[in-house]
C-alpha positions in Angstrom: 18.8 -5.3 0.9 15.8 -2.6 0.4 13.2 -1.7 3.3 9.8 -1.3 2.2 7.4 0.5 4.7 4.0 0.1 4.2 0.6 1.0 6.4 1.8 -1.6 9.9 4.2 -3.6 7.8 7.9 -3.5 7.2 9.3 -5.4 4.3 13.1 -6.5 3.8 13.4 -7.1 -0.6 16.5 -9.2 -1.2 16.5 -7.8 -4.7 15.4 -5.3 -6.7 16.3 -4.2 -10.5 18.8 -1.4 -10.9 16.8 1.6 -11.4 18.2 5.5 -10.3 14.7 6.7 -9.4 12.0 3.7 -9.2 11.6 0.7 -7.0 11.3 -2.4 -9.2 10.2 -5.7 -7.5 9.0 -8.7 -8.2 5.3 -10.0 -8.3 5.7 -11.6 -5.4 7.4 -9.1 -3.6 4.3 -6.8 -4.6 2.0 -9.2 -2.9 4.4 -8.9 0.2 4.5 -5.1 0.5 0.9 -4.2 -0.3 -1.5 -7.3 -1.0 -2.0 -6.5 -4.4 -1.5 -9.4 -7.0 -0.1 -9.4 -10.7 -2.8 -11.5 -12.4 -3.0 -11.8 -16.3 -6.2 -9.1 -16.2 -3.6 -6.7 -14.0 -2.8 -5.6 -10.5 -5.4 -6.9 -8.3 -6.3 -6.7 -4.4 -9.4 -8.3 -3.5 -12.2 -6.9 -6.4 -10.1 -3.9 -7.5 -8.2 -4.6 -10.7 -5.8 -2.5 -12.4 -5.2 -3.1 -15.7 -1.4 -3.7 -16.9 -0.1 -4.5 -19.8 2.3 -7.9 -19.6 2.8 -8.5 -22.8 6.0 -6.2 -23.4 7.8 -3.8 -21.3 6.0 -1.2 -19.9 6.1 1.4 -17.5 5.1 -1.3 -14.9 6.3 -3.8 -15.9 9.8 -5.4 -17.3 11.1 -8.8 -17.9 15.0 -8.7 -17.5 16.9 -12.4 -18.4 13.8 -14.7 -16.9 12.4 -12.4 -14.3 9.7 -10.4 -14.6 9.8 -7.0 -12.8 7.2 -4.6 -11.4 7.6 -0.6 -10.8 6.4 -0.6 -7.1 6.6 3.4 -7.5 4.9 3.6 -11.0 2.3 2.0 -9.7 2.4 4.4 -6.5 2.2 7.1 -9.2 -0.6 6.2 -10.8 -3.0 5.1 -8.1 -2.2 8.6 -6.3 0.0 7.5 -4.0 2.4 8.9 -2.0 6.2 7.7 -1.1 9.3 9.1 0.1 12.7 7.1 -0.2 16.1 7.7 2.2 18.7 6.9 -0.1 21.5 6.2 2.2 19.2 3.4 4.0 17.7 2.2 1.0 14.2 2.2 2.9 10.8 3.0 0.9 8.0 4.3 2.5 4.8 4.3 1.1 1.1 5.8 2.4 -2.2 4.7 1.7 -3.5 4.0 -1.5 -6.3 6.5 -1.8 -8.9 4.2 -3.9 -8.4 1.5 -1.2 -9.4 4.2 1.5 -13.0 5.3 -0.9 -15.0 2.1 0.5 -15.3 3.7 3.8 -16.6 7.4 2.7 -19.0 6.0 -0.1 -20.5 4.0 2.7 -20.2 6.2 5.7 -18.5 3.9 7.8 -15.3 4.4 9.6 -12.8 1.9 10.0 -12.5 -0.4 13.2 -9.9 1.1 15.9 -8.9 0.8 19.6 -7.6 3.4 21.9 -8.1 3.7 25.5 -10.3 5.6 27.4 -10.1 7.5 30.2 -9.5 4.9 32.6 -7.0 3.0 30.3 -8.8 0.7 29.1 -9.3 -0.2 25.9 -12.2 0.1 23.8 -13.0 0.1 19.8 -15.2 1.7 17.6 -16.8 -1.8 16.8 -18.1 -1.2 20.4 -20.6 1.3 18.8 -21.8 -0.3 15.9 -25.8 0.0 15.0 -25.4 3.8 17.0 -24.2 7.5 16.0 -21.2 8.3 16.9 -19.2 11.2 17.1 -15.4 11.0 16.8 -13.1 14.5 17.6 -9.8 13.7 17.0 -7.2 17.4 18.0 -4.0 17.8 17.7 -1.5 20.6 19.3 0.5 21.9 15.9 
């Protein structure tokens, strides 16, 4: 069993081809960690597309007996993002893909969150939609 962490979501992968150093999964198991779908035009999550190449093995993608395998970490490679793996544990972890992030700063809008405020209770930036807002975020390392 393989653990795959990803953003809020932790996925168990019954299998996974034999590799040393990469994390092959299936398609569908792709769609389970990280949304994105294999579709004949490539790797796709909502308008993003990235082209693969299906027709023979790749560097993405391998067909082994009937099953079609995807690198989970080539891919991580070549979208730019990062991933650590704990061997012993056979858990994944995986950060944000940075092109899924470039939405917000092309149009200058944050994303939506909720923390509380002083009195503990909670409040989200959707609260201050329409108005300038500014957000200070500190830290004590």
């Amino acid at each position: 069993m393989t653990t795959v962490l990803y953003l809020s979501r932790t996925v168990e992968i019954e299998s996974t081809l034999a590799d040393p150093s990469d994390l092959w999964v299936t398609p569908d198991d792709l769609t389970r960690v990280n949304d994105f779908v294999l579709k004949p035009e490539g790797a796709c999550l909502d308008d993003l597309c990235v082209p693969v190449n299906q027709e023979f093995d790749s560097d993405l993608v391998v067909t082994r007996g009937a099953i079609k395998w995807f690198s989970l970490t080539g891919f991580a490679a070549l979208m730019g993002q990062e991933f650590v793996v704990d061997r012993d544990t056979d858990t994944w972890s995986f950060g944000s893909i940075p092109i899924t992030r470039s939405s917000y700063i092309q149009q200058a809008v944050a994303p939506d969150f909720t923390l509380p405020d002083r009195d503990g209770n909670p409040i989200s930036l959707k609260d201050f939609r329409g108005r300038k807002v500014m957000i200070l975020s500190w830290a004590s390392w």
